[in-house]
C-alpha positions in Angstrom: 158.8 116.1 67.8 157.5 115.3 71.5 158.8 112.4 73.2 155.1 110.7 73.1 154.3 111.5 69.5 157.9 110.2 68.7 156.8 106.9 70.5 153.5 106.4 68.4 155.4 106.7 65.4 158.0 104.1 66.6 155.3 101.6 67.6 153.6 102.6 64.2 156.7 101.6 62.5 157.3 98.5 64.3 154.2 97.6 63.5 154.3 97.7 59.9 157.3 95.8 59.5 155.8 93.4 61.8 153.3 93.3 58.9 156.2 91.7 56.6 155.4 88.2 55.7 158.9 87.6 56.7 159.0 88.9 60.1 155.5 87.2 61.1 157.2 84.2 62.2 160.5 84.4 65.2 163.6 84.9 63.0 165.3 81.7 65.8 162.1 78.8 65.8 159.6 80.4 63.4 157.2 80.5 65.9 153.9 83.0 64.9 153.4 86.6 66.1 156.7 87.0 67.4 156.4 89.9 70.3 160.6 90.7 70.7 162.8 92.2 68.9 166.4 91.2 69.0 168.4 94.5 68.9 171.8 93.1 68.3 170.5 91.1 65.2 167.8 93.3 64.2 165.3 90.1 64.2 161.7 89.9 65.4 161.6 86.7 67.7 159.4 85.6 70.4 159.4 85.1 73.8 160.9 82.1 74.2 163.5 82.9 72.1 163.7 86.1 73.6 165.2 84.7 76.8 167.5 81.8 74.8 169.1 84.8 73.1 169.7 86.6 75.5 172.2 84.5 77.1 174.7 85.0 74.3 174.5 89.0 75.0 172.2 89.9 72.5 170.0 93.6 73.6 165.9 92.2 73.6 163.4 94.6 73.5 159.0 93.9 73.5 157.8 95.6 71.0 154.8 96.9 73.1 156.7 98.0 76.6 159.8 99.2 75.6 160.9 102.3 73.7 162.9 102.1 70.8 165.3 105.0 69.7 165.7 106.7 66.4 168.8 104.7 66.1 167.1 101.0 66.5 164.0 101.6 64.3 166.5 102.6 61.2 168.4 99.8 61.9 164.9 97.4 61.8 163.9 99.4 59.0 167.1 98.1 57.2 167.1 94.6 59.0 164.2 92.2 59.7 164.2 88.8 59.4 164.8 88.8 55.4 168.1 90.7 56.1 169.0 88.8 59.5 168.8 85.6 57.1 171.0 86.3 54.1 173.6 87.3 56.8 173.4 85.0 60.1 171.8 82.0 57.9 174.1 82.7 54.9 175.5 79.8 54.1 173.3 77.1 56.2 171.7 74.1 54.5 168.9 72.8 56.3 169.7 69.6 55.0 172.7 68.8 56.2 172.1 71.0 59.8 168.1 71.1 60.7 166.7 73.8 62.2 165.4 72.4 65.2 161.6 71.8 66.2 159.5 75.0 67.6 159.8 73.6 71.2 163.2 72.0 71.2 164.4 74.5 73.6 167.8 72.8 73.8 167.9 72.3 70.0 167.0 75.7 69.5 169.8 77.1 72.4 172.4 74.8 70.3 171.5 76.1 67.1 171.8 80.1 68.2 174.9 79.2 69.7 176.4 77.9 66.4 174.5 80.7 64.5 175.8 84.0 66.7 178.5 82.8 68.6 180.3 80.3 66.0 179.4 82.0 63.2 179.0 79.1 61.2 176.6 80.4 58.9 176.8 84.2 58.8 178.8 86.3 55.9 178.0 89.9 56.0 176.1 91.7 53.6 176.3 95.4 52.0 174.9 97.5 52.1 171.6 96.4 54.4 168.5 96.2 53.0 165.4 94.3 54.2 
């Protein structure tokens, strides 16, 4: 398959999962129409979020600039956002640790730092499915 017509299909892909009811908000403020995707986490996020996360090392891509390998779109095929939160969000209770407002940009840096660097939350999942 040509590098182009390999490309379409990617974007055509990331599109349809960006169809998913669960990754039309960002996986880290649930902001709307997220534009990112978080490689290391396999989470759609926006751009905001895009640059908070990228402080704790995670690989960002924009889903409309960049070019995803083979490798990366299975692995959002079998993550999103659903996935992302029954692994990262595991065991978190709202109620006792809020997620913080939309535009709480400290609150929200805070949060991903005890979410992917504590790992307060997370407990891995098998096998991956979205």
């Amino acid at each position: 398959m040509s590098t182009k017509k390999q490309e379409e299909r990617h974007l055509k892909i990331l599109k349809e999962l960006m169809q998913k009811e669960e990754n039309k908000v960002c996986f880290d403020c649930a902001k709307r129409t997220p534009v990112f995707v978080n490689i290391t986490a396999t989470t759609f996020i926006c751009t905001s979020c895009s640059g908070i996360v990228r402080e704790f090392s995670h690989r960002v891509k924009s889903v409309s600039a960049s070019i995803f390998t083979p490798a990366e779109i299975q692995s959002l095929q079998k993550g999103g956002n659903s996935y992302a939160r029954r692994t990262w969000l595991a065991t978190w209770n709202p109620e006792t640790y809020p997620q913080p407002d939309a535009n709480d940009t400290f609150g929200i840096r805070e949060f991903m730092r005890v979410k992917y660097v504590q790992k307060r939350f997370y407990k891995e999942v098998f096998p991956r499915y979205s």
